[in-house]
N, C-alpha and C positions, 0 to 999 in steps of 0.2 A: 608774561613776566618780562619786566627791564631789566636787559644786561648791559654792564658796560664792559668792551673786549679792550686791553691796552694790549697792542703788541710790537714788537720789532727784530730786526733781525742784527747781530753783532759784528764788524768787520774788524776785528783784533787780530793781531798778530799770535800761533801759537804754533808751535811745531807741527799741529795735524788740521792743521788746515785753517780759514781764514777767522772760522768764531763762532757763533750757532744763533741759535732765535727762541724767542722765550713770547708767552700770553700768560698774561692775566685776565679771568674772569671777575667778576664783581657783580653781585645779584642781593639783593633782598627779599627774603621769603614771605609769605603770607602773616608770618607771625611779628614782620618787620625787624626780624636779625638781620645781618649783611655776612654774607659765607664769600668767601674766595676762593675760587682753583687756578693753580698754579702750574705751568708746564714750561719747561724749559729744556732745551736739547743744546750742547757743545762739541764743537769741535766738529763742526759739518765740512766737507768739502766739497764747499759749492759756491754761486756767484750770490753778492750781497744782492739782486732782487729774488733769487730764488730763497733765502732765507727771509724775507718780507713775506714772500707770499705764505711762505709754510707754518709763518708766526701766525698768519691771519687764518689758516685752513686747520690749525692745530686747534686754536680757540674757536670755532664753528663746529668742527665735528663734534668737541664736547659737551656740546649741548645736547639732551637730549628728546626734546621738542619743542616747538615754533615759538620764538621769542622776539620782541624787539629790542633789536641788539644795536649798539654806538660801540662803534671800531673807531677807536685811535691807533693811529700809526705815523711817525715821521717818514711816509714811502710816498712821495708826490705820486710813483709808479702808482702805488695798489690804487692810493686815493683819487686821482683823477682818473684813474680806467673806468670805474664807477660813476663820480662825480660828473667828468665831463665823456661818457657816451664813449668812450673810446674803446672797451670791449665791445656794445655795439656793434659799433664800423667795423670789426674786426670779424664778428661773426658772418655780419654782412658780405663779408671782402673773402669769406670761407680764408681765416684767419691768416689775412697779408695786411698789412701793414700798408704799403704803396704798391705799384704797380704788379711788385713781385719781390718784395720785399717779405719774408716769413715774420710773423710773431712770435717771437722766443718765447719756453715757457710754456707752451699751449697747453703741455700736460698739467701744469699746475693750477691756469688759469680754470680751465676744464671742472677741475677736482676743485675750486673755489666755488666754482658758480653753483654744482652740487651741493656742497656743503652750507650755500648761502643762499639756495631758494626758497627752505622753508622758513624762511626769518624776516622780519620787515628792519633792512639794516639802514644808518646812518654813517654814510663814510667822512667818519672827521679827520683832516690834515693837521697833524702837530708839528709846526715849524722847527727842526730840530736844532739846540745848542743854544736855547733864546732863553731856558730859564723859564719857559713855562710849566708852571708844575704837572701839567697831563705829560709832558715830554719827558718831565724829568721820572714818572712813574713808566715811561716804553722805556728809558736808557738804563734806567735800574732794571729791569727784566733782563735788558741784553746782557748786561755783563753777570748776573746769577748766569746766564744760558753759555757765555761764552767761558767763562770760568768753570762750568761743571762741566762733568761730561755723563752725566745719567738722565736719561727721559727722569723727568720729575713731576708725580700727579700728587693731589691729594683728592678726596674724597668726589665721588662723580655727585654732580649736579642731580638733584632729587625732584 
């Protein structure tokens, strides 16, 4: 099955903290309908790449078997960790960075690569603020995410 993941994480300003992160799934079934799930969480306090990652690990877990899946994300972070080999090196480096430099994150990173083994994925980079319309469906997520503040699903992937 082809999914397409939109996701990102919100850095808005709001009393309990910086904003939250939201995915969109998007699939077409066998019978050629197009179903959506929707998950968004606000008001996280935490740093804006730990909200990237959890927009991308939120939309992967709900999957519930092996799919080829196209992740958009405006996170140069998640998308080049993938694209250019840079989790790789990091495993390699038993997760340093430079000499002794740590990789932030490692728990999240960890619970991504879990979440994203049984999938044959496409990490697409959405340049973000350009007006491209994939961009402009990650920035509508974030602000549903950072405006609510309820874990919001609809119906699990069948």
């Amino acid at each position: 099955m082809k999914v397409i993941l939109y996701t990102d994480g919100a850095a808005r300003g709001n009393p309990e903290g910086p904003g939250g992160y939201g995915a969109i799934l998007e699939y077409i079934d066998t019978k050629g309908q197009l179903h959506t799930k929707e998950m968004s969480q606000g008001y996280v306090k935490t740093t804006n790449n730990r909200m990237e990652l959890m927009a991308v690990i939120t939309g992967l877990e709900a999957l519930n078997r092996p799919c080829e899946v196209d992740v958009y994300s405006d996170s140069q972070y998640v998308i080049n960790a993938f694209n250019q080999h840079w989790i790789d090196s990091w495993i390699r480096k038993n997760w340093k960075r430079g000499k002794n430099e740590p990789v932030k994150n490692v728990d999240l990173w960890k619970r991504l690569l879990k979440a994203a083994a049984p999938h044959k994925i496409t990490w697409i980079w959405v340049k973000g603020h350009n007006g491209h319309p994939q961009n402009e469906r990650c920035d509508l997520l974030a602000t549903t995410a950072a405006d609510g503040n309820d874990l919001i699903e609809d119906t699990i992937l069948e």
